[in-house]
C-alpha positions as a Markdown table, in Angstrom:
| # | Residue | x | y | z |
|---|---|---|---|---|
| 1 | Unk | 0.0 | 0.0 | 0.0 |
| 2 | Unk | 1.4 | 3.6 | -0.8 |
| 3 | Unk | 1.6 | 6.4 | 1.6 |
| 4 | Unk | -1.2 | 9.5 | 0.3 |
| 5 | Unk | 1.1 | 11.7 | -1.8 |
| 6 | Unk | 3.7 | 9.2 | -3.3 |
| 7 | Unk | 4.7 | 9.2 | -6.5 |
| 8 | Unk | 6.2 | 7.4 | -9.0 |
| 9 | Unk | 7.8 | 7.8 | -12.3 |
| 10 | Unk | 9.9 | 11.1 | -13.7 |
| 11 | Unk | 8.7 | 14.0 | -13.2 |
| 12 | Unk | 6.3 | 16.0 | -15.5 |
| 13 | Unk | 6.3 | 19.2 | -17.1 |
| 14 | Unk | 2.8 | 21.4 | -17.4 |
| 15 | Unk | 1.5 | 22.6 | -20.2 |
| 16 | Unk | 1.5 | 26.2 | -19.5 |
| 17 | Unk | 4.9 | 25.6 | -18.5 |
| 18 | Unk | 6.0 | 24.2 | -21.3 |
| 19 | Unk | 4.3 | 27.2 | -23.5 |
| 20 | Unk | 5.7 | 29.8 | -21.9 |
| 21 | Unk | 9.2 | 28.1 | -22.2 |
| 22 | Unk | 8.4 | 28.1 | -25.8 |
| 23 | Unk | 7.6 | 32.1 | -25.8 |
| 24 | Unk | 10.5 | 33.4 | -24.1 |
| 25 | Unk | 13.0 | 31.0 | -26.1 |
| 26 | Unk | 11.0 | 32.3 | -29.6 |
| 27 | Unk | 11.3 | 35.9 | -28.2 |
| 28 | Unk | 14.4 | 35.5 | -27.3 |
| 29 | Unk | 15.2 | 33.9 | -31.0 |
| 30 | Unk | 13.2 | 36.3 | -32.7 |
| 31 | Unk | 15.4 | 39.7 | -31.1 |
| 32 | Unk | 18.8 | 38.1 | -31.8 |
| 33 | Unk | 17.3 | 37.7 | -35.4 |
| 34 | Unk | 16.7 | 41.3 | -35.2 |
| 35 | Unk | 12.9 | 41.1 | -35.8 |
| 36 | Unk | 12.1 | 44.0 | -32.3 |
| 37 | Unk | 13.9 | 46.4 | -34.1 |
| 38 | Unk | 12.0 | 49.4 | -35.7 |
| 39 | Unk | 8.6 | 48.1 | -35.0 |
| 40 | Unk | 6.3 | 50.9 | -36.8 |
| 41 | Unk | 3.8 | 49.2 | -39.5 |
| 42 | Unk | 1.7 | 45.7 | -39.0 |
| 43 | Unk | 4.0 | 44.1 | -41.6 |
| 44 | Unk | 6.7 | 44.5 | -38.8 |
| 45 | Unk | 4.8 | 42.9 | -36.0 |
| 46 | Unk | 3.3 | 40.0 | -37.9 |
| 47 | Unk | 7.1 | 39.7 | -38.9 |
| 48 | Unk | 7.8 | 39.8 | -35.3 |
| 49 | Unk | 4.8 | 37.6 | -34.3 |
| 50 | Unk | 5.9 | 35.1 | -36.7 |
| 51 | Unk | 9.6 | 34.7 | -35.7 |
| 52 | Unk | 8.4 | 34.1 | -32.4 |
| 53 | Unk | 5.8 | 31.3 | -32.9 |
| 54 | Unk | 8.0 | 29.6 | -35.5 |
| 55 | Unk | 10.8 | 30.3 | -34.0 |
| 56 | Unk | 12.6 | 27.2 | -35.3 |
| 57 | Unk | 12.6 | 27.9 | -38.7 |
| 58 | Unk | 14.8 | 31.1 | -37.9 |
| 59 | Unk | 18.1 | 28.7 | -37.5 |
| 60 | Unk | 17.4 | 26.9 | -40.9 |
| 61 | Unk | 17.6 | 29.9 | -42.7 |
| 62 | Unk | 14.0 | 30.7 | -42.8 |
| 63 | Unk | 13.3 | 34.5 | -43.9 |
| 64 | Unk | 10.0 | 35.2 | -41.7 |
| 65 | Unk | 10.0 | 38.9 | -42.7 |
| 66 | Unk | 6.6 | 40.0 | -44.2 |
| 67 | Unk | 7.4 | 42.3 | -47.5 |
C-alpha cells in the first residue's frame, strides 16, 4: 500500500509551463534575429509575431519577414 502523496515515475512538465518556455526561447530567438527592431507598420509585427511562434525555422535559414 502507498503512503497518500507518493509518487512514482519522472517528473512532469505542465502545459503552460511548457508554453511559456516556448515564448521566451522564440522571443528571445526572434530579437537576436533582429525582428524587435524598428517596429512601426503591421507588416513588422506580424514579422515579429511570426519569428516568435516559428521560431525554429529562424536557425534553418527561414526569412520570416513580411514584405
Amino acid at each position: 500500500m502507498r503512503a497518500i502523496g507518493y509518487r512514482t515515475g519522472a517528473p512532469t512538465i505542465s502545459g503552460p509551463l511548457l508554453m511559456a518556455t516556448y515564448l521566451v526561447i522564440g522571443a528571445f530567438v526572434a530579437a537576436t534575429h533582429h525582428y524587435f527592431g524598428h517596429l512601426h507598420v503591421a507588416k513588422q509585427y506580424g514579422s515579429a509575431v511570426l519569428a516568435v511562434l516559428l521560431w525554429p525555422l529562424l536557425f534553418l535559414g527561414i526569412n520570416l519577414h513580411i514584405h
